[in-house]
N, C-alpha and C positions, 0 to 999 in steps of 0.2 A: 751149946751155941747154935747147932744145926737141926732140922726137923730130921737131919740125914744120919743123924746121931753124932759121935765124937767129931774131931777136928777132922778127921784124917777121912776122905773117902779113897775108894776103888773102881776105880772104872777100866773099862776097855775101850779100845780103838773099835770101832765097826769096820772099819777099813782091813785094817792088820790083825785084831783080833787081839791085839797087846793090850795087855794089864799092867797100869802101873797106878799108883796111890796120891791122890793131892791132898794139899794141907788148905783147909778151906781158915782163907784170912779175917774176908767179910762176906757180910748179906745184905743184900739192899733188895727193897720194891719200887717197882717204876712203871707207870702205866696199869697196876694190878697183876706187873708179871715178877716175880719172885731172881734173883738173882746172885749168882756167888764168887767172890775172887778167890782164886784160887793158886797157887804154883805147887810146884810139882815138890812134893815131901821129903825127895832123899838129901840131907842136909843144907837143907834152907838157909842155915846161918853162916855158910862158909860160902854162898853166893853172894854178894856186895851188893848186884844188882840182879834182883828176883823177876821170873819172867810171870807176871801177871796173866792167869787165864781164866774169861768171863764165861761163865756159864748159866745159861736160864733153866729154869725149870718149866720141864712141860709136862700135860699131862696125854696120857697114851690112851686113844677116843676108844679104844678096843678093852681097854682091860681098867681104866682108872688110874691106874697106878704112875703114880711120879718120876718124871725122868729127866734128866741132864741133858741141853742140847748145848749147841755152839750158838755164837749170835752171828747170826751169816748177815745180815744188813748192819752198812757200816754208819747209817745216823743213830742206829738201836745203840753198835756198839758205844758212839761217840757218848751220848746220852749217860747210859750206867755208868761210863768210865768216871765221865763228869763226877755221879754222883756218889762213887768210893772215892776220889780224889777229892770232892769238897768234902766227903766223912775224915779221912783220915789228917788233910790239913786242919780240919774243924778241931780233933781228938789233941792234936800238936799246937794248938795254940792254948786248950784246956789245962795241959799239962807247965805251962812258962806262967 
């Protein structure tokens, strides 16, 4: 599903330095910039309501290599959210 490999990544806080694991949902592109929902892995299916976390991928101008940011602008965030929200209502109408 992911260029990041299986469903499940690992990250850390930069802040805290905590490690904890997301269950990436979907992927979208918007603008040319790469994008992922994600919520947090430890059982996901006994939460009713999932707390959605949007993440961009950026790339790190020092080394290449691909990296997970936050979306700190909040018409960015509005936009992607948009665009898994009209993915997944899209998927839910496919399905009836």
């Amino acid at each position: 599903m992911s260029d990041f490999g299986d469903d499940i990544i690992s990250i850390s806080d930069e802040e805290t330095g905590e490690e904890f694991e997301l269950l990436i949902l979907d992927e979208a592109d918007l603008d040319d910039v790469h994008y992922l929902a994600c919520t947090e892995s430890q059982n996901p299916d006994d939460e009713p309501n999932l707390e959605v976390i949007i993440l961009k991928v950026i790339e790190d101008e020092a080394t290449g290599e691909e990296l997970l940011s936050t979306v700190d602008s909040e018409d960015e965030l509005e936009a992607i959210y948009q665009v898994f929200e009209d993915r997944m209502f899209s998927d839910e109408e496919d399905e009836e």
